[in-house]
C-alpha positions as CSV (number, residue, x, y, z in Angstrom):
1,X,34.7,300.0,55.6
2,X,36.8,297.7,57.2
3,X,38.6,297.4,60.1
4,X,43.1,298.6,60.0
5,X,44.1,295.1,60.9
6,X,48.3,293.8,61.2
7,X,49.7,290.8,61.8
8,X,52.4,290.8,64.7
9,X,55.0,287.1,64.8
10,X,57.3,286.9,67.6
11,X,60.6,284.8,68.1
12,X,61.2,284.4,71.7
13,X,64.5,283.3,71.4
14,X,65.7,286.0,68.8
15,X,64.1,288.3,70.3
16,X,62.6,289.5,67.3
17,X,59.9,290.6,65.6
18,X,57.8,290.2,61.8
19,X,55.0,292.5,60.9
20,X,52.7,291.7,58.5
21,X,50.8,294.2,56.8
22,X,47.4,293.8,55.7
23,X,45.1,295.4,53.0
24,X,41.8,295.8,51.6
25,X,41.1,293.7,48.9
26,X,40.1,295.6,46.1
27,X,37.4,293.4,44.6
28,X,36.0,291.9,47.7
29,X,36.7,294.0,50.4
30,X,38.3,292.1,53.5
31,X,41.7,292.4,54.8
32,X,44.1,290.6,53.1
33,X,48.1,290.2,54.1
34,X,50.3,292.0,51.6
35,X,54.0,292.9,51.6
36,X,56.8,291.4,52.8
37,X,57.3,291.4,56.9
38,X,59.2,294.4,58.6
39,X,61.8,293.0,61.0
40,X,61.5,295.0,64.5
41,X,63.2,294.0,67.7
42,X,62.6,293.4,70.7
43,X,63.9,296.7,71.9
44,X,62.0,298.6,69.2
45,X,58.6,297.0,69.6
46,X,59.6,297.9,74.1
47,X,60.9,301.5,73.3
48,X,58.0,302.4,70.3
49,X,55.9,299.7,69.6
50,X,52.7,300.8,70.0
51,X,53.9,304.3,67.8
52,X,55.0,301.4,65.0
53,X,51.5,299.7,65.8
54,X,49.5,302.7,65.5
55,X,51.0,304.4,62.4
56,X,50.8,300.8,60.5
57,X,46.6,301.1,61.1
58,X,46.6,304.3,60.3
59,X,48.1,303.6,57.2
60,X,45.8,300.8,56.5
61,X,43.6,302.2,54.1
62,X,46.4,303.5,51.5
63,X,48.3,300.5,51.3
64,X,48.0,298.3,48.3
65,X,46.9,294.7,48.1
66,X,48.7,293.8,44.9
67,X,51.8,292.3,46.7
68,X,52.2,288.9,47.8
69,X,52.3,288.4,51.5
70,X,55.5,287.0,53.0
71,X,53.6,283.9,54.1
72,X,51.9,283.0,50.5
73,X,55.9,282.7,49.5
74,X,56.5,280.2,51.7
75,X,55.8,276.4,50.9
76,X,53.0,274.9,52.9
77,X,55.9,273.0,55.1
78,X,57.8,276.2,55.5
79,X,54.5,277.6,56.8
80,X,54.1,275.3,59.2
81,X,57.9,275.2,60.9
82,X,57.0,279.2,60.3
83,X,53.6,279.1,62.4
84,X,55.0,276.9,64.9
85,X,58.6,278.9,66.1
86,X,56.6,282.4,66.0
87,X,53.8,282.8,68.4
88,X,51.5,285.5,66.8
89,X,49.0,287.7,66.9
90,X,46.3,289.7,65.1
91,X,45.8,293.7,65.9
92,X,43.2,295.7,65.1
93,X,42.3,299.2,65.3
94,X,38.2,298.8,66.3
95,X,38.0,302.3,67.2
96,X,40.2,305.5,67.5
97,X,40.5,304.5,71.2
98,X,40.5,301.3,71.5
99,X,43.4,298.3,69.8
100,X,42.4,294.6,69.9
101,X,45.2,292.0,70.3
102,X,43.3,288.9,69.4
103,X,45.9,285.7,69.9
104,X,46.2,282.9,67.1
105,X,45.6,279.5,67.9
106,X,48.2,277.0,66.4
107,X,45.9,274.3,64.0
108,X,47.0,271.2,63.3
109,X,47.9,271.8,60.0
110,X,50.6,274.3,61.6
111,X,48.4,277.2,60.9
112,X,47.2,280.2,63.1
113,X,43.1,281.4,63.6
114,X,42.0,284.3,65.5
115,X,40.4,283.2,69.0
116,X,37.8,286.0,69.7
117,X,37.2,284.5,73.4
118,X,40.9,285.6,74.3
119,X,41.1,289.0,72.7
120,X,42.7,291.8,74.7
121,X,41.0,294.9,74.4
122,X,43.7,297.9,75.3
123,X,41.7,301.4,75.5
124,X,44.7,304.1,73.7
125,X,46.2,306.2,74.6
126,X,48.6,303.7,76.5
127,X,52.0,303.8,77.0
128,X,54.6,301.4,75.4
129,X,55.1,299.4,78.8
130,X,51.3,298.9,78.6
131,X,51.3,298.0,75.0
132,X,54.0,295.9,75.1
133,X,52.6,293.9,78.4
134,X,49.3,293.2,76.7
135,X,51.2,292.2,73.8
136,X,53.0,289.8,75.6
137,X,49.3,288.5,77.6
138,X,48.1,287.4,74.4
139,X,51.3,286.2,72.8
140,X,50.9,283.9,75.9
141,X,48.4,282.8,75.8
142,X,48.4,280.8,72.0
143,X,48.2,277.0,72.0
144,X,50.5,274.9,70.5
């Protein structure tokens, strides 16, 4: 089975919010994105962010791959003025009480990857200030 994973982006100065939502692939079975992003602001994600977080994974394993991701619309210039104004990362639901915020390194080729060596491990239940400041830690802490 795999792991509920999303995608979180973050616009400092808009104060806003894209997540991306991710599915098994039917044929292969990894996680791919799907959909297009839900907008949430910054006082959504502070007020109930880890209660948008949460129900997302738990949703994980109903949701259909067959759209295309927000991202795969995008030209690859796009993707890279796109990777480069949102600091993001990837969450995953490892087990029922524990979320992993891994951050995404910025590539050269404007890009994000997952940096294992910087994940954030946030033992749930939390509250959304804890949620919310972890979130930020690893937003942080992405290159570019």
């Amino acid at each position: 089975m795999v792991i509920p994973t999303l995608e979180l982006y973050y616009d400092a100065a808009a104060g806003q919010y894209l997540l991306q939502n991710y599915a098994e692939h039917p044929e292969f079975g990894y996680s791919v994105a799907t959909g297009d992003f839900i907008h949430i602001s910054a006082d959504q994600m502070e007020m109930c962010g880890i209660e948008i977080v949460l129900d997302n994974l738990r949703e994980y394993q109903e949701r259909s791959a067959a759209e295309t991701a927000a991202l795969d619309k995008m030209s690859s210039q796009e993707r890279r003025s796109f990777y480069r104004k949102y600091a993001n990362c990837g969450l995953s639901l490892d087990s029922p009480n524990v979320l992993t915020i891994a951050p995404m390194e910025l590539e050269d080729d404007g890009t994000g990857l997952g940096d294992a060596s910087r994940e954030i491990h946030l033992d749930l239940p939390c509250t959304a200030d804890a949620f919310v400041a972890a979130l930020h830690r690893a937003m942080a802490k992405r290159s570019g």
